[in-house]
C-alpha positions in Angstrom: 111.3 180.1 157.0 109.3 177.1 155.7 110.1 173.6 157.2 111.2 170.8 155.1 108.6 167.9 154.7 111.5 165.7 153.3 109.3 164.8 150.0 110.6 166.3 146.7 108.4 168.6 145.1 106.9 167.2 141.7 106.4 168.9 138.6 103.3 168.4 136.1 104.8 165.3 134.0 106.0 163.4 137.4 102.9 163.6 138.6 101.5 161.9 135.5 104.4 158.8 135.3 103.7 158.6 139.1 99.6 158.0 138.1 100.3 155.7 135.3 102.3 153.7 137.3 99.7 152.9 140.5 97.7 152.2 137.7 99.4 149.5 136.3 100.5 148.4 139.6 97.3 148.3 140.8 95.8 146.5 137.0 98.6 143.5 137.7 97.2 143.5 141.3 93.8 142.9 139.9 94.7 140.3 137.5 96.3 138.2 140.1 93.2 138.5 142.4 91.9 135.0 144.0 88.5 136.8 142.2 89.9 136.4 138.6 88.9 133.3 136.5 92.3 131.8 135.6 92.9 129.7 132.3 95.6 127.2 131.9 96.8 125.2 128.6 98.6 122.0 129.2 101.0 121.2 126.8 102.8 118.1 126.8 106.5 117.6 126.7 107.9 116.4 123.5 109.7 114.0 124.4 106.4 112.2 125.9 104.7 113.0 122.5 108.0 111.4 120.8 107.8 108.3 123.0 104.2 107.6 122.3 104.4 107.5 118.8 107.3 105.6 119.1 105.3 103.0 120.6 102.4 103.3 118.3 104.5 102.5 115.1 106.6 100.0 116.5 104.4 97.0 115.2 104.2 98.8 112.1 108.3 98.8 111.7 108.5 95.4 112.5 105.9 94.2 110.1 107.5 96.1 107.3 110.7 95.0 108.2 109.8 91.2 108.2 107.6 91.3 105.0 111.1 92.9 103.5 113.7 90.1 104.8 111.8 87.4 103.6 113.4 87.8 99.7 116.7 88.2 101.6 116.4 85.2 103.9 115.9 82.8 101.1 118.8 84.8 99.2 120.9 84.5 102.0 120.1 81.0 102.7 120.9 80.0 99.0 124.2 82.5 99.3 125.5 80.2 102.4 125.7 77.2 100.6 129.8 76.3 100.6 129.1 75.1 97.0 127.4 77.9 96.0 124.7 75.7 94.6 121.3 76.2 96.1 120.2 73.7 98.3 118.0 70.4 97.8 115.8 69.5 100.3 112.9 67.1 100.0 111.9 66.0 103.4 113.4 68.9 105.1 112.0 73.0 105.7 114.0 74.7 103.0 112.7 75.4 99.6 114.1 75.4 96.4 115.0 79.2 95.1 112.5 80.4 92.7 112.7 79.3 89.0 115.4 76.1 90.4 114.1 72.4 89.5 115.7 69.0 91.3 114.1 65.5 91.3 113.8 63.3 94.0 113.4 58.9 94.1 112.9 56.8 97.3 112.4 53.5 98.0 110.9 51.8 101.1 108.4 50.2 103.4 105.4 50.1 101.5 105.7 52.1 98.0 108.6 53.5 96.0 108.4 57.1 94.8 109.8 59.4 92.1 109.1 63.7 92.2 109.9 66.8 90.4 110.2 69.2 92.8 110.3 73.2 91.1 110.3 76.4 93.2 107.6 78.9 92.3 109.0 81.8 94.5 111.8 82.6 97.0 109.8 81.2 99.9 107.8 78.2 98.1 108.2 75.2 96.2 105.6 72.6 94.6 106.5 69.0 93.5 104.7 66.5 90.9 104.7 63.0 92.9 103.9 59.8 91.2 104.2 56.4 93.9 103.8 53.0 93.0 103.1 51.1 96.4 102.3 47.3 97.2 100.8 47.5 100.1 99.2 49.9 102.1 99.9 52.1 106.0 101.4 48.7 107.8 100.3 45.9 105.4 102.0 44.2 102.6 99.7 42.7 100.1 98.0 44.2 97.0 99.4 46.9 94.4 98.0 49.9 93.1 99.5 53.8 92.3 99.1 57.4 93.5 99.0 60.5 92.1 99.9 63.8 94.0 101.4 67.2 94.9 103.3 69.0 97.4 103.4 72.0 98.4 105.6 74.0 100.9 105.4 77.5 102.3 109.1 78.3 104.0 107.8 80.4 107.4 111.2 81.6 108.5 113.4 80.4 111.3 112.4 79.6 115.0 115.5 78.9 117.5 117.7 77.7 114.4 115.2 75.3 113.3 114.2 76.1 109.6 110.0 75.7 109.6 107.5 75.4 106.9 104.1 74.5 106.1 103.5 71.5 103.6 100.2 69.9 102.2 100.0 67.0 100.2 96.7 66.2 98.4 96.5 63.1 96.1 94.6 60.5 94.5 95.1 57.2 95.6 93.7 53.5 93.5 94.7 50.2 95.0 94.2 46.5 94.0 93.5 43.3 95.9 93.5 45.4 99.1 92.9 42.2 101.5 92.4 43.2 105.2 93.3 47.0 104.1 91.2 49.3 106.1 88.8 51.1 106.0 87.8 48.0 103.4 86.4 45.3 105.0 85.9 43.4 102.2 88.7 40.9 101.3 90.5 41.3 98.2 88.5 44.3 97.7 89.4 47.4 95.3 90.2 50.7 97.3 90.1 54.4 95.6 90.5 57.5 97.9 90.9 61.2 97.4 92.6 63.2 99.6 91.7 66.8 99.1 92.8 68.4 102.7 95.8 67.9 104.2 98.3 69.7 106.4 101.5 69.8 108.6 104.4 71.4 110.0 107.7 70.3 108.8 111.3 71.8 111.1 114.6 71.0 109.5 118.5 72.3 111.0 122.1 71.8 110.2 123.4 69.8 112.9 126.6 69.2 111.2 128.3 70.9 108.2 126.1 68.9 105.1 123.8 67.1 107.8 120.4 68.1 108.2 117.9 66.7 110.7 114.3 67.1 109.3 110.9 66.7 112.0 107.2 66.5 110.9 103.6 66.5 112.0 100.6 66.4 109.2 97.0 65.2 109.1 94.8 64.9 106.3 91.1 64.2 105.4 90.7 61.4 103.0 87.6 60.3 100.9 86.8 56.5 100.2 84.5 55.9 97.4 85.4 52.1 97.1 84.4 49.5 98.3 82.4 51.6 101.1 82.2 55.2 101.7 84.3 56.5 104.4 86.1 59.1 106.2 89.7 58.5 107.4 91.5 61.7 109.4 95.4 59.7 109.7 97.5 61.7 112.5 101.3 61.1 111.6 104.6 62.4 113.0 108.0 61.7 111.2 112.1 61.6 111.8 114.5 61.8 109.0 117.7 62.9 107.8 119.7 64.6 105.1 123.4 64.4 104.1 125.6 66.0 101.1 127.3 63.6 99.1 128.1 65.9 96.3 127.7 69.6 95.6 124.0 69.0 94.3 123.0 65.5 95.4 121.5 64.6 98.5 121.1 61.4 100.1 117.4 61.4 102.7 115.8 58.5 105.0 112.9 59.5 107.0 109.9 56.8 108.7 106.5 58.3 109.5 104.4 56.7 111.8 101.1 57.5 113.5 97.5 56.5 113.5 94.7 56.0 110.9 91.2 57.1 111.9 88.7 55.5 110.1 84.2 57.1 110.4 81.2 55.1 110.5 81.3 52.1 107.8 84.7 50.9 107.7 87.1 49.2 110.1 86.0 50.2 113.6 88.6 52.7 115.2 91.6 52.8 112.6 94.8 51.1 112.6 98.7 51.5 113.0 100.5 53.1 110.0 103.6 52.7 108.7 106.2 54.2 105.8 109.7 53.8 106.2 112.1 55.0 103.1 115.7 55.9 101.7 116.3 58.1 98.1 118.2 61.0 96.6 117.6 64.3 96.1 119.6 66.0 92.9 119.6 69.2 90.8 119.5 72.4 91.5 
């Protein structure tokens, strides 16, 4: 009798499975020892990936998408007019739509002035400006003319105030200037170029055809006569426009400030002045 073992014999092909298994058994073994060099590749989530470019072209989109709503702010600013004639502002922040003329006459404390104002593109205007005045900053006395431009540059819209840049260079000749600075030479002939100037200009609808308009501006000016000087004036301005028909405006503003006057004139500077009323029309 032969005693049972309780193993199963195997035959020639078991056997071989029964090899080829340990050996892979004991290959995956191996291949997880602590002795094996292990090599990892980090790859990072998309949504990480997605969210950093994201932020990356975020400037990018808001550039492009502010370079492309200037046209359509000045369209849409034109559009909201209730008389669907574009607006006239000549102390104010808006511009006139490109390819649009209007004219504009004041009168006042010390010149009266007459413009033709024409917009060169849907976010700038230039003007022609020609002012007889009779006296000069705070002073009455004398006469004499000036020749300019102005130009604006409409930036956008800042807490529902309308904001541009303007600049206003001009030529300036006036007669019998007595006690006009930078002159110190009574009854004295003044001429003056003013090639630089700057300023802000913020303008809003406070009430339906009511416009408040705010300024700041400097300037360098040039006297060649009677003396050679430099004046740097530092004004700020209030003013106001109202509607009286679908394209005619009625404006007031006064600028005041300070003249600075360099070595060879007047000591210091002096107070000035310009008070005014016109209209505004076209369009």
């Amino acid at each position: 009798m032969i005693a049972s073992t309780g193993r199963t014999a195997q035959g020639p092909s078991q056997r071989r499975q029964t090899a080829q298994g340990r050996s892979a058994h004991g290959s995956r073994h191996h291949a997880l020892s602590p002795a094996s060099p292990r090599v990892f590749v980090a790859v990072p989530p998309l949504r990480r990936v997605s969210r950093a470019a994201s932020a990356a072209l975020a400037p990018v989109a808001l550039a492009a998408t502010l370079f492309a709503a200037l046209p359509a702010r000045a369209q849409l600013v034109e559009a909201s007019d209730p008389f669907g004639q574009p607006v006239v502002s000549w102390i104010g922040a808006t511009t006139l739509p490109e390819g649009e003329q209007a004219f504009a006459v004041s009168a006042g404390l010390p010149d009266i002035e007459a413009a033709w104002l024409h917009g060169i593109s849907t976010v700038a205007d230039a003007a022609l400006r020609l002012r007889v005045q009779y006296g000069r900053g705070a002073r009455i006395g004398g006469g004499g003319a000036t020749v300019g431009a102005t130009l604006r540059l409409h930036l956008g819209e800042l807490g529902g105030w309308q904001v541009a840049l303007r600049s206003e260079p001009e030529l300036m000749l006036h007669l019998l200037g007595i006690d006009h600075p930078p002159t110190t030479t009574a009854g004295g002939m003044s001429l003056a170029l003013t090639p630089l100037s700057g300023g802000l200009t913020l303008s809003r609808e406070v009430l339906p055809d009511l416009r408040v308009a705010l300024s700041v501006a400097t300037a360098v000016t040039l006297f060649a006569v009677p003396q050679a000087v430099l004046s740097v004036p530092l004004h700020a301005g209030l003013g106001v426009e109202a509607r009286l028909d679908k394209n005619l405006w009625l404006f007031t503003k006064v600028d005041t400030g300070f003249d600075f006057y360099g070595p060879g004139g007047v000591p210091g500077g002096r107070t000035a002045l310009r008070a005014y009323v016109g209209l505004a029309f076209g369009g």
